[in-house]
py3Dmol code that shows the C-alpha trace and the ligand (Angstrom):
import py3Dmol

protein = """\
ATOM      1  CA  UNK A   1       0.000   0.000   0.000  1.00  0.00           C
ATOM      2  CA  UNK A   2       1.338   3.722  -0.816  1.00  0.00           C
ATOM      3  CA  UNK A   3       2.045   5.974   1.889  1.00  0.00           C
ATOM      4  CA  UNK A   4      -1.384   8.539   2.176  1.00  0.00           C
ATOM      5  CA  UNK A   5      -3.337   9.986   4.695  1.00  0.00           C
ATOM      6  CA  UNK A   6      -6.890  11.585   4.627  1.00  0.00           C
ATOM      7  CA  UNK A   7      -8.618  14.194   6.200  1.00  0.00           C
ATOM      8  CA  UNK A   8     -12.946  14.324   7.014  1.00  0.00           C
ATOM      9  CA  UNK A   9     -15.391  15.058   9.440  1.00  0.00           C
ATOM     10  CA  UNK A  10     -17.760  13.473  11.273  1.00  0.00           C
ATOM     11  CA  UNK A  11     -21.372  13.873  13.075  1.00  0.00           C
ATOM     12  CA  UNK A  12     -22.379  17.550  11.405  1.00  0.00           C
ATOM     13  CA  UNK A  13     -18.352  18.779  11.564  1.00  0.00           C
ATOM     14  CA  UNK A  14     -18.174  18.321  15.435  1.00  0.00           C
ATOM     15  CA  UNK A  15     -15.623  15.666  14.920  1.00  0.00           C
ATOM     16  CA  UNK A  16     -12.710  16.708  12.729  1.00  0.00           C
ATOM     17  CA  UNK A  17     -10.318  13.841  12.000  1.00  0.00           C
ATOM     18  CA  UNK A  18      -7.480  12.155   9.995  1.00  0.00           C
ATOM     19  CA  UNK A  19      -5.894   8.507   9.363  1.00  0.00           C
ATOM     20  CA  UNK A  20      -2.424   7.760   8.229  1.00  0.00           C
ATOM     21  CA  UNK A  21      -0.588   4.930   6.802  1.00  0.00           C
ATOM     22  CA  UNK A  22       3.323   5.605   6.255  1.00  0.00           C
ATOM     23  CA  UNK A  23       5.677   2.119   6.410  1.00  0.00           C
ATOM     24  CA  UNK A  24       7.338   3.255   3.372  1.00  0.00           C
ATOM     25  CA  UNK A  25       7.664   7.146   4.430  1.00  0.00           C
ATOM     26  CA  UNK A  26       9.174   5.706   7.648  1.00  0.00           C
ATOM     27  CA  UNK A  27      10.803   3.096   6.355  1.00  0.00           C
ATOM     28  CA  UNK A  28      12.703   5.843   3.744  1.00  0.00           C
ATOM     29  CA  UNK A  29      13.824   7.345   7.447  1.00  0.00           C
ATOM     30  CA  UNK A  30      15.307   4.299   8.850  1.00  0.00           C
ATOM     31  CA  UNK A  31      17.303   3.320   5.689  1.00  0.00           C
ATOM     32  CA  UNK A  32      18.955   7.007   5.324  1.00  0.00           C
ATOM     33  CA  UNK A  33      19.459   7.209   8.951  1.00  0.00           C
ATOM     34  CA  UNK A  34      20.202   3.106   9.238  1.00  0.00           C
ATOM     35  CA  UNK A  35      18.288   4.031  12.463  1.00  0.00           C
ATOM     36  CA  UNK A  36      17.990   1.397  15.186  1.00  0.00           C
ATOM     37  CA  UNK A  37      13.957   0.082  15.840  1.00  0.00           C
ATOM     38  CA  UNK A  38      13.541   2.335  19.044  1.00  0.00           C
ATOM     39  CA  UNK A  39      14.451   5.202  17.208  1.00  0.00           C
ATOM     40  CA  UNK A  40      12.542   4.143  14.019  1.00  0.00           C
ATOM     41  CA  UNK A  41       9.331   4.079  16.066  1.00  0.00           C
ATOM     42  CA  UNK A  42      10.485   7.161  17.924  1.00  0.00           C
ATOM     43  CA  UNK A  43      10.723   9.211  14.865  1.00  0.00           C
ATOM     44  CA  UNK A  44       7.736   6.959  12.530  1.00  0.00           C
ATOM     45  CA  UNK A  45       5.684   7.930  15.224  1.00  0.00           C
ATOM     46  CA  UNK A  46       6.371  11.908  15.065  1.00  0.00           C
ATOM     47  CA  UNK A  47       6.496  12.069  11.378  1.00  0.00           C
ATOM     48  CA  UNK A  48       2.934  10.383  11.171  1.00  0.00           C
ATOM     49  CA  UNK A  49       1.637  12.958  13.683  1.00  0.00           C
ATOM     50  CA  UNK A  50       3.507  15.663  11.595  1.00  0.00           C
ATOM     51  CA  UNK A  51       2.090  14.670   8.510  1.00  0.00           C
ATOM     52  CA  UNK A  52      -1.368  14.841   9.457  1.00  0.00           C
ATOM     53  CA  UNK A  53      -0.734  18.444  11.787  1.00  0.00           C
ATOM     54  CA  UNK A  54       0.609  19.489   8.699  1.00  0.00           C
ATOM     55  CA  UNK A  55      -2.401  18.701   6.783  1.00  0.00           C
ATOM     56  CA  UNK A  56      -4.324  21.075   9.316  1.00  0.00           C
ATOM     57  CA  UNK A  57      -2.436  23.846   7.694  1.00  0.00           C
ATOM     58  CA  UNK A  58      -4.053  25.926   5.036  1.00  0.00           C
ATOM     59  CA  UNK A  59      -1.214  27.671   3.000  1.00  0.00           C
ATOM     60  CA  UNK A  60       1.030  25.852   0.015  1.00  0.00           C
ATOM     61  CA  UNK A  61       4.099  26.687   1.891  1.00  0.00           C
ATOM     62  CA  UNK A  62       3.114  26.723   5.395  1.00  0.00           C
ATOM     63  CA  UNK A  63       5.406  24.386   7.617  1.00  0.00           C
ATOM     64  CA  UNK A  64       5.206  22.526  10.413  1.00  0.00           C
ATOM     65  CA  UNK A  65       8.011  21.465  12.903  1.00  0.00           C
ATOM     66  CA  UNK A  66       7.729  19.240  15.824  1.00  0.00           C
ATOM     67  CA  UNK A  67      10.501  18.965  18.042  1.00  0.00           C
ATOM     68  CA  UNK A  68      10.756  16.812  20.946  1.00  0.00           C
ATOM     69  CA  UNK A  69      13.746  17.745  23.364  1.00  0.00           C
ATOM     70  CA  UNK A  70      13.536  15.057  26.039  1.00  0.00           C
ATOM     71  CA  UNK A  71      16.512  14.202  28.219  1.00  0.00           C
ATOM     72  CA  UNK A  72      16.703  10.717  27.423  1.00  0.00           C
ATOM     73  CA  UNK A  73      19.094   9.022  25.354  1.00  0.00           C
ATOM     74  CA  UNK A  74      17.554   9.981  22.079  1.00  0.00           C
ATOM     75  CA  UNK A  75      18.900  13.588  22.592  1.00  0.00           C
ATOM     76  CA  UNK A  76      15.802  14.615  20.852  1.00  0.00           C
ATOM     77  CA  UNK A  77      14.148  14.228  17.245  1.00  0.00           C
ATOM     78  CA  UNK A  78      13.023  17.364  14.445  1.00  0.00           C
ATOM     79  CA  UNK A  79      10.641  16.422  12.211  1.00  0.00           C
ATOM     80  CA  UNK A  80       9.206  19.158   9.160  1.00  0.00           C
ATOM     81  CA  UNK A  81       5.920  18.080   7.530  1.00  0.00           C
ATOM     82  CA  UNK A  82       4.303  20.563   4.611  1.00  0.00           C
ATOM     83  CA  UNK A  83       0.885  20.643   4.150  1.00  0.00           C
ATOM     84  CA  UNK A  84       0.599  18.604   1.007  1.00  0.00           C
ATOM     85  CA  UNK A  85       2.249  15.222   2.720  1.00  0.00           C
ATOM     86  CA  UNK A  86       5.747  15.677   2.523  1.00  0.00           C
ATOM     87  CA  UNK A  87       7.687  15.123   5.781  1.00  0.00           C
ATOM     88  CA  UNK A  88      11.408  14.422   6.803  1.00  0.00           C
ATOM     89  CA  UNK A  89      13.241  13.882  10.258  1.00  0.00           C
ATOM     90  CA  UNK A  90      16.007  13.004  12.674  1.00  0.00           C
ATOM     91  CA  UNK A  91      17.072  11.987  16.007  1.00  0.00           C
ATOM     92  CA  UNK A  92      20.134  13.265  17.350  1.00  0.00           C
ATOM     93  CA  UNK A  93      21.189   9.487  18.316  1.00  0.00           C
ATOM     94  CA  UNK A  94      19.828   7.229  15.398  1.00  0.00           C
ATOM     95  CA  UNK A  95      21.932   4.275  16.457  1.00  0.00           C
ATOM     96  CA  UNK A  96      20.519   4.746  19.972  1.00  0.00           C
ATOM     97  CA  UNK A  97      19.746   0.609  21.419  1.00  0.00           C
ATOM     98  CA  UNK A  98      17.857  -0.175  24.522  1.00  0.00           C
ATOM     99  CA  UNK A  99      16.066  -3.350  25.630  1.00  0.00           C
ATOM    100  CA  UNK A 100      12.379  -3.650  25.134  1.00  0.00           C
ATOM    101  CA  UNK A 101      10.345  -1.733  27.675  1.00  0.00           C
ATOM    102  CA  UNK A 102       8.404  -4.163  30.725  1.00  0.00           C
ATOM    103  CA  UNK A 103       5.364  -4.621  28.955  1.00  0.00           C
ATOM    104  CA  UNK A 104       7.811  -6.267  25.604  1.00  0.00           C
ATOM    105  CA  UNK A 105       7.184  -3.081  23.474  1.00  0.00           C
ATOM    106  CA  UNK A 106       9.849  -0.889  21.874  1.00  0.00           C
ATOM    107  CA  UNK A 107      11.061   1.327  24.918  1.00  0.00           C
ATOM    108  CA  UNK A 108      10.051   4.856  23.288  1.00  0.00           C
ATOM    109  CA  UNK A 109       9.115   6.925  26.153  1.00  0.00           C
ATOM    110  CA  UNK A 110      12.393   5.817  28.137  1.00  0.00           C
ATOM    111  CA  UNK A 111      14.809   6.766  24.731  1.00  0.00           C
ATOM    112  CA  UNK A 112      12.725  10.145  24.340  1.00  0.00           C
ATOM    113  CA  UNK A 113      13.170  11.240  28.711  1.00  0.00           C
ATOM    114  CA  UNK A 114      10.965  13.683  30.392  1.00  0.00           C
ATOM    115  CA  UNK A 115      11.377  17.141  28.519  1.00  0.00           C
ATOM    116  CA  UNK A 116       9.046  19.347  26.092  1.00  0.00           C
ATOM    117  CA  UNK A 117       7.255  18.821  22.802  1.00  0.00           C
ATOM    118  CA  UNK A 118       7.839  22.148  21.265  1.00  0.00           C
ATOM    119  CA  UNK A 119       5.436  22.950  17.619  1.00  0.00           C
ATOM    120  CA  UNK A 120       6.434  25.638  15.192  1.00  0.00           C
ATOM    121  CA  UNK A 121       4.134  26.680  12.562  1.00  0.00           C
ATOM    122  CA  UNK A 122       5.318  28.876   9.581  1.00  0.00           C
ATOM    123  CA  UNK A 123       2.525  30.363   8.224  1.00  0.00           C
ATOM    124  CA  UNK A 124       4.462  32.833   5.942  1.00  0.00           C
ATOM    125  CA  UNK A 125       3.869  35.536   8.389  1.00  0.00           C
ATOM    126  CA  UNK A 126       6.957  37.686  10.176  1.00  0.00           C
ATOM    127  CA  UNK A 127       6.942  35.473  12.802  1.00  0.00           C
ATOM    128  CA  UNK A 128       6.012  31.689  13.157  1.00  0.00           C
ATOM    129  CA  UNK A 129       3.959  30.261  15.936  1.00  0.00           C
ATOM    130  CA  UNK A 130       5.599  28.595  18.686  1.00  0.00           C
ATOM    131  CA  UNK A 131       3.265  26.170  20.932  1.00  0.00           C
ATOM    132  CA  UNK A 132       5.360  24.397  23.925  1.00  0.00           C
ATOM    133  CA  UNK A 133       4.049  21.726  26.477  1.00  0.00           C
ATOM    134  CA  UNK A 134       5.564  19.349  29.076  1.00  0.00           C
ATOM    135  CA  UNK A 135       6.312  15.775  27.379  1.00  0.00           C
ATOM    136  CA  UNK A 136       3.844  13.343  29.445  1.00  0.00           C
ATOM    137  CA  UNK A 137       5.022  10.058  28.312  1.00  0.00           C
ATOM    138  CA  UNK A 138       7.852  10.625  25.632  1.00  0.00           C
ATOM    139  CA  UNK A 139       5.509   7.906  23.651  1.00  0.00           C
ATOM    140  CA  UNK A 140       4.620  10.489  20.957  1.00  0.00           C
ATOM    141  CA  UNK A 141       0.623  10.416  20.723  1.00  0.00           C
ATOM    142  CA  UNK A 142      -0.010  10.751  24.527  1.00  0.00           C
ATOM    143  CA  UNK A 143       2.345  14.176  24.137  1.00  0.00           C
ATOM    144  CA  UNK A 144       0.784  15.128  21.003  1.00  0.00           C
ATOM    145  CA  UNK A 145      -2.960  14.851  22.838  1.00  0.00           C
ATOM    146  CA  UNK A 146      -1.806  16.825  25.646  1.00  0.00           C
ATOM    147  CA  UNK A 147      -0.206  19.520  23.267  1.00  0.00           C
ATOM    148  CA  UNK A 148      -4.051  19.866  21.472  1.00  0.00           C
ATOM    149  CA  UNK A 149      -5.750  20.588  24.619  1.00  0.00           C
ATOM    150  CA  UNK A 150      -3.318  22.825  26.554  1.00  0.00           C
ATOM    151  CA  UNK A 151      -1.841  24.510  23.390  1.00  0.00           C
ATOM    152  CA  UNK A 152      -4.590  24.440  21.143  1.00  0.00           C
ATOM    153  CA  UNK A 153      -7.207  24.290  23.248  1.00  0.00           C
ATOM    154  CA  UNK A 154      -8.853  21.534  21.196  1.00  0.00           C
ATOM    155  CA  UNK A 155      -9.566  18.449  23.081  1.00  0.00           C
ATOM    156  CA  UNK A 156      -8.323  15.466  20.572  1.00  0.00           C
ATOM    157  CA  UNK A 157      -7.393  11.818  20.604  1.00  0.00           C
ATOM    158  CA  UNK A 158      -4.157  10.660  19.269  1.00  0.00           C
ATOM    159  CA  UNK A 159      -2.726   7.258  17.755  1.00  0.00           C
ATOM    160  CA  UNK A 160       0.417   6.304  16.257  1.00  0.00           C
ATOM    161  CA  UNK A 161       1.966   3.302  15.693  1.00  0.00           C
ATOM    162  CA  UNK A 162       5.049   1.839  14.439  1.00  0.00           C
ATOM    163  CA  UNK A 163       5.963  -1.742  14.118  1.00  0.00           C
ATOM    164  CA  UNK A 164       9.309  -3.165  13.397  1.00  0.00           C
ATOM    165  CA  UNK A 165       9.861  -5.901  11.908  1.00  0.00           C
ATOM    166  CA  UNK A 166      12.575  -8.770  12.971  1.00  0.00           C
ATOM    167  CA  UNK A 167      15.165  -7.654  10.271  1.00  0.00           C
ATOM    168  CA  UNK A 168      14.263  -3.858  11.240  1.00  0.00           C
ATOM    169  CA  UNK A 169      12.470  -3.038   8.403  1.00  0.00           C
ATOM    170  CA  UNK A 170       9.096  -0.900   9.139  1.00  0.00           C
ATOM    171  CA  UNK A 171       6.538  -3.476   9.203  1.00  0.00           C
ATOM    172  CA  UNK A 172       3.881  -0.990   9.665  1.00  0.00           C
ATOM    173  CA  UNK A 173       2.925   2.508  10.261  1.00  0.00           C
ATOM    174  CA  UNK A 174       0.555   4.906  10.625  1.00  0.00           C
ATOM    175  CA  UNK A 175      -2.234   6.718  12.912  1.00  0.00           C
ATOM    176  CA  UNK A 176      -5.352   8.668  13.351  1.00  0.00           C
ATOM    177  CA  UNK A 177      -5.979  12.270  15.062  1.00  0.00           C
ATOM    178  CA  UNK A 178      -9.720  12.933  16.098  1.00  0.00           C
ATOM    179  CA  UNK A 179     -10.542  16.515  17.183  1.00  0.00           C
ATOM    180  CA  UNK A 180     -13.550  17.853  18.797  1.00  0.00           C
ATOM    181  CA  UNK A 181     -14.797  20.877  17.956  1.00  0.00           C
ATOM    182  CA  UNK A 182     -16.488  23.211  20.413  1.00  0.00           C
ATOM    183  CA  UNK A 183     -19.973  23.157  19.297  1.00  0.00           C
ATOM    184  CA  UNK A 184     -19.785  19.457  20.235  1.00  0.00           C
ATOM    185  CA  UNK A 185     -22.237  18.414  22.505  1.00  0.00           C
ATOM    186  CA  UNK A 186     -21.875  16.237  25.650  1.00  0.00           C
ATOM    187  CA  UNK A 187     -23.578  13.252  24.567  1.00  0.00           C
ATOM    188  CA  UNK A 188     -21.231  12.804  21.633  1.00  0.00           C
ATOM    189  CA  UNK A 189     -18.380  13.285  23.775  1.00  0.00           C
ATOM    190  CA  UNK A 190     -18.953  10.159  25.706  1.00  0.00           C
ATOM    191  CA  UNK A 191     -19.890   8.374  23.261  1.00  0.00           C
ATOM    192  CA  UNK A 192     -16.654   8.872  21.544  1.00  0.00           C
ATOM    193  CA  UNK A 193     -14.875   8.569  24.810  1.00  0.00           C
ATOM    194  CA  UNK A 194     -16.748   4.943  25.223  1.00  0.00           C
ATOM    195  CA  UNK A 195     -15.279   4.245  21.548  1.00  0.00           C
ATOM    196  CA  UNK A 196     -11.928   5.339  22.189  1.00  0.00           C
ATOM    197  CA  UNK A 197     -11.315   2.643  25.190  1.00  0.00           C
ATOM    198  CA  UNK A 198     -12.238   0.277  22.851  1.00  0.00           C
ATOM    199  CA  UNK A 199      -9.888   0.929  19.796  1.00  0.00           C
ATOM    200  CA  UNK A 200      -7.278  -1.264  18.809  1.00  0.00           C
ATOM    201  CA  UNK A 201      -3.398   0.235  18.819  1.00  0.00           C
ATOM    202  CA  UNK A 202      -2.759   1.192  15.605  1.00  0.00           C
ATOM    203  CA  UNK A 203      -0.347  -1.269  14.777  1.00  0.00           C
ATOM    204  CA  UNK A 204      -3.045  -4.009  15.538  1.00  0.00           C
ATOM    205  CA  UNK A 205      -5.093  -2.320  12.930  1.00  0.00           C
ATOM    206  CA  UNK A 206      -2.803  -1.793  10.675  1.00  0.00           C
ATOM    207  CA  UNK A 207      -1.922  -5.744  10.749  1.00  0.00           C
ATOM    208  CA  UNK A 208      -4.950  -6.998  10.138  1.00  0.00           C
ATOM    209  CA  UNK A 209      -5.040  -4.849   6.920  1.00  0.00           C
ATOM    210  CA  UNK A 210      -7.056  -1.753   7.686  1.00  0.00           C
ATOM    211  CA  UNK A 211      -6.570   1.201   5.968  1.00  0.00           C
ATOM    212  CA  UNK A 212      -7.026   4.579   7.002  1.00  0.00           C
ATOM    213  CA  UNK A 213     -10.507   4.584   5.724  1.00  0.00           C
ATOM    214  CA  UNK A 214     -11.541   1.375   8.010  1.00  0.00           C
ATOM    215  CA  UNK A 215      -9.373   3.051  10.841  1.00  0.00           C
ATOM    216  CA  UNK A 216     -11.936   5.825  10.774  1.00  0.00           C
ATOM    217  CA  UNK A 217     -15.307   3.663   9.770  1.00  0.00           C
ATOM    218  CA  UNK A 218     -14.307   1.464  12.979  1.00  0.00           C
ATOM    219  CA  UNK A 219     -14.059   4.516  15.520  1.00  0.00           C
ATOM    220  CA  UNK A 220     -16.726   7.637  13.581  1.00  0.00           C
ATOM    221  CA  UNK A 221     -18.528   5.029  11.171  1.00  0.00           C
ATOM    222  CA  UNK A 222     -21.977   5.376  12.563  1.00  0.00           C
ATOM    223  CA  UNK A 223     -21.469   9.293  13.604  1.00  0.00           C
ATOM    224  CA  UNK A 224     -21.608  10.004   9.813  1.00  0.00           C
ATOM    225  CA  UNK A 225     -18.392  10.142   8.986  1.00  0.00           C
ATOM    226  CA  UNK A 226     -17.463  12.121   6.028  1.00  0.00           C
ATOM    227  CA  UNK A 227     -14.044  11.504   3.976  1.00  0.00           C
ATOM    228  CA  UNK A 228     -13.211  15.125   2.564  1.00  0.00           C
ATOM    229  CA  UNK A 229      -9.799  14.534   0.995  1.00  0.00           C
ATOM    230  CA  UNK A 230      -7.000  12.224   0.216  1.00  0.00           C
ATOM    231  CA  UNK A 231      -3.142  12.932   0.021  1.00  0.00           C
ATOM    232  CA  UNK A 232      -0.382  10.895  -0.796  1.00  0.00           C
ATOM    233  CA  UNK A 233       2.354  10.821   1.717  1.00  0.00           C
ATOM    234  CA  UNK A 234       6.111  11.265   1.180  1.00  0.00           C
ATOM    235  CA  UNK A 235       9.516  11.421   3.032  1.00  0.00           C
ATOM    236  CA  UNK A 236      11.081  14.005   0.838  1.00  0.00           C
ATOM    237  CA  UNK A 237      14.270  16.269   1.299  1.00  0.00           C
ATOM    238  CA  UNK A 238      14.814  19.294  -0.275  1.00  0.00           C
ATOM    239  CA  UNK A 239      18.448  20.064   0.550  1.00  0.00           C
ATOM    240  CA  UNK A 240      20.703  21.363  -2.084  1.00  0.00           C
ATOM    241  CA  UNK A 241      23.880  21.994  -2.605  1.00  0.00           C
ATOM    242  CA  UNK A 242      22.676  26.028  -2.465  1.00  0.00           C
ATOM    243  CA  UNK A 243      21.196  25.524   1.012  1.00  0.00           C
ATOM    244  CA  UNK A 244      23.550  23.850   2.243  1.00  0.00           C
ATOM    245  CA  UNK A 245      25.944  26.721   1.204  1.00  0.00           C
ATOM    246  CA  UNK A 246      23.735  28.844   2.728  1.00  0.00           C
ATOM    247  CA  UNK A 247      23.725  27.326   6.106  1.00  0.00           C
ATOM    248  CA  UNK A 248      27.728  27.105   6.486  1.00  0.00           C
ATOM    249  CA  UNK A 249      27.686  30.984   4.962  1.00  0.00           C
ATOM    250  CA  UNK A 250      25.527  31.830   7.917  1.00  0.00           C
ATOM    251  CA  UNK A 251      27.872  30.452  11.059  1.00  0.00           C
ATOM    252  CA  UNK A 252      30.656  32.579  12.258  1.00  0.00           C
ATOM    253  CA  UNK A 253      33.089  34.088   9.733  1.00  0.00           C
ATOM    254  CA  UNK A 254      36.004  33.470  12.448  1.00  0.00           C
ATOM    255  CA  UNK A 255      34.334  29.739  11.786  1.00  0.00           C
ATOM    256  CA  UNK A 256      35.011  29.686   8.259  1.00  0.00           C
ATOM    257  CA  UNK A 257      37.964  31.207   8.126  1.00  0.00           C
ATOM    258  CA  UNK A 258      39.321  28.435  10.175  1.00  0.00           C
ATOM    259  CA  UNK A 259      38.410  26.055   7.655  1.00  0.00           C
ATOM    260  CA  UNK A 260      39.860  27.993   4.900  1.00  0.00           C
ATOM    261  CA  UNK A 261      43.405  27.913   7.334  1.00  0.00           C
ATOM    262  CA  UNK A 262      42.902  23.880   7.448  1.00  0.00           C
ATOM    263  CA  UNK A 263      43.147  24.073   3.754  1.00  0.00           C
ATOM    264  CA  UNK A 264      40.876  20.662   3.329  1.00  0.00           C
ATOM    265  CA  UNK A 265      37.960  20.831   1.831  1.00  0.00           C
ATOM    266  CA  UNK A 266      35.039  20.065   4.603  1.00  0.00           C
ATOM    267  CA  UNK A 267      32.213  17.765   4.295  1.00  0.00           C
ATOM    268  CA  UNK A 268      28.738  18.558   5.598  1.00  0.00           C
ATOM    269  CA  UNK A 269      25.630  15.723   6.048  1.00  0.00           C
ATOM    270  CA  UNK A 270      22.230  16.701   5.492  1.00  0.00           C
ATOM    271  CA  UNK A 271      20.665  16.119   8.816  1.00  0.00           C
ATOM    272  CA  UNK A 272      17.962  15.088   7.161  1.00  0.00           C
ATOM    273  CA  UNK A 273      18.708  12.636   4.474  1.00  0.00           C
ATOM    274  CA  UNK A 274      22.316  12.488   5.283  1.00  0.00           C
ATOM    275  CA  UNK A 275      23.280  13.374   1.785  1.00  0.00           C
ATOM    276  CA  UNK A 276      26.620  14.400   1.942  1.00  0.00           C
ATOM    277  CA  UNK A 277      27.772  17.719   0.369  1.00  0.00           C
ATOM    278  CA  UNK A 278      31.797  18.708   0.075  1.00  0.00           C
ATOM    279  CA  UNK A 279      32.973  22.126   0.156  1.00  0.00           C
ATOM    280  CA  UNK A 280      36.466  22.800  -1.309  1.00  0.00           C
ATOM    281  CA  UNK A 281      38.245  25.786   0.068  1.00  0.00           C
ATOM    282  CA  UNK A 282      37.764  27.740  -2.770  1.00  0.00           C
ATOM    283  CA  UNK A 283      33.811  27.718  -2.158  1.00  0.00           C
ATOM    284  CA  UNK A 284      34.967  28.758   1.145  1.00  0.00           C
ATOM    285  CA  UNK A 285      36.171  31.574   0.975  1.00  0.00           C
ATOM    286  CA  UNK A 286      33.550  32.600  -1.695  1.00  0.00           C
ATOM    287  CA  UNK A 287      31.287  32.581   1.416  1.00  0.00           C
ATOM    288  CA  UNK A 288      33.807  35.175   2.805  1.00  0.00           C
ATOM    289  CA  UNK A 289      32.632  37.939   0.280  1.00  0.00           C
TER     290      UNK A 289
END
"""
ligand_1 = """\
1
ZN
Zn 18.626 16.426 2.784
"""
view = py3Dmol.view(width=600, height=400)
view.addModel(protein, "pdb")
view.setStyle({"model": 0}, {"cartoon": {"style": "trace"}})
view.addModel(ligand_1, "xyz")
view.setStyle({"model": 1}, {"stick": {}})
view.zoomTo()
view.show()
C-alpha cells in the first residue's frame, strides 16, 4: 500500500479527523538514517503525527516542525511536515539501542526522557507560531494529545503506531488524530470517549489490513463520517547543494575562516537525508565575500 493519509469530518463537523498509513515514508527514514527500531518508532511515530498536523495547515508553503527535546538518550528528534504530505526527520542518536520496555514493546518513552514537545508553525507571516508543552510520556501520541488541549485548546485523541519488523524493516505505520470541535455536545463526547477505550493500537489495525478509511469507519462510522480529501504521503528532502551553502555561509566568519586555514575541503551531512555535500576551500572563501 502507498504511503497517504486523509482528512474528514464526522457527526455535522463536530468531529474533525485524519488517518495515516506511512511504512514506506518511515521506512525511507530508517534506511537514510540506518536508524535502530527504538528510534525508528520514535521518529515513525512523530512524522505520522507531523504529517497529518501538517495537513491542518491551510497555505502551500506553510510548515510545520515538531521537536521533541527530552533528556533521554535519544537527545531529541526534528521532524518538518508541509501541508501537502511531505515530511522528513532526525534523532540526534539514530543508532541509539535499549532493551524492550516491561510490557515487551519498543522502549520509546524511556529513549525520548521527560522534557518538552515544542510545535512551530510557519505560516508565511513575520513570525512563526511557537506552541510548547511538558512531554507526558515521551511515547509520541499521549504528548501530542496533551499539546491539542493545553496549546490548542482543542480536546483530541491521538494514535500512532510503528511496528518493526525482525530484520528492522518498518513493518507498519501509521495513525489517526480525532478533534472535537467546540460546538460538540456532551452526549457525543462520551460516546466517543466509550469508543476510544475500545480501539485497537494502531499497529493491531494496521496488521490486520485496515486502511485509514476502516481506521476511521471502525471509531466515527456510525457518527456520519465524512471523507473530505485524500493525500499521498512522502519522506522528501529538499536540501541542495545552495542551502547547504547557505547554512555554512551563515555560522561565524572566524568559523570559516578556520576552515579555509585547514586548507581541506570540509564535508557537511544533510541532517535530514544524510546526503553528503563537500565544500572545497575555494567555495569557502567565496562565502567570505
Ligand atoms: Zn537532505
Amino acid at each position: 500500500m502507498k504511503d497517504y493519509m486523509i482528512r474528514g469530518t464526522a457527526a455535522d463537523g463536530m468531529i474533525r479527523c485524519f488517518a495515516i498509513t506511512a511504512r514506506q515514508s518511515v521506512e525511507e527514514y530508517r534506511k537514510a538514517h540506518e536508524a535502530t527500531p527504538v528510534v525508528t518508532a520514535a521518529v515513525g511515530r512523530v512524522l505520522c503525527g507531523a504529517a497529518m498536523m501538517g495537513a491542518m495547515m491551510k497555505g502551500e508553503k506553510d510548515l510545520l516542525t515538531i521537536q521533541i527535546k527530552g533528556e533521554g538518550p535519544i537527545r531529541g528528534i526534528s521532524v518538518t511536515a508541509d501541508s501537502q504530505g511531505h515530511v522528513k526527520g532526525f534523532a540526534y542518536e539514530p543508532q541509539l539501542d535499549l532493551p524492550l520496555a516491561p510490557n515487551g514493546k519498543l522502549a520509546v518513552g524511556a529513549a525520548v526522557g521527560p522534557g518538552r514537545l515544542v510545535v512551530i508553525k510557519d505560516l508565511g507571516m513575520k513570525e512563526p507560531y511557537v506552541g510548547q508543552t511538558d512531554l507526558q510520556t515521551g511515547e509520541i501520541a499521549e504528548d501530542l494529545t496533551y499539546y491539542f488541549v493545553v496549546s490548542e485548546q482543542t480536546p483530541s485523541s491521538v494514535g500512532l503506531g510503528v511496528l518493526v519488523d525482525r530484520d528492522y524493516t518498518v513493518k507498519q505505520a501509521g495513525g489517526f488524530i480525532l478533534q472535537l470541535m467546540p460546538d460538540i455536545t456532551d452526549e457525543l463526547i462520551e460516546k466517543l470517549e466509550e469508543k476510544i477505550v475500545k480501539i485497537k493500537p494502531v499497529t493491531t489495525m494496521l496488521e490486520e489490513g485496515m486502511s485509514p478509511e476502516d481506521i476511521l469507519t471502525d471509531i466515527l462510522g456510525d457518527m456520519d463520517l465524512q471523507i473530505m480529501d485524500k493525500t499521498e504521503v512522502m519522506y522528501r528532502c529538499d536540501c541542495s547543494e545552495e542551502k547547504v551553502s547557505k547554512a555554512i555561509a551563515s555560522i561565524d566568519k572566524k568559523d570559516i575562516q578556520e576552515m579555509i586555514d585547514d586548507n581541506e575541503p570540509i564535508e557537511v551531512k544533510c541532517q535530514f537525508c544524510n546526503k553528503k555535500y563537500i565544500f572545497n576551500v575555494e567555495q569557502l572563501k567565496e562565502m567570505l565575500v
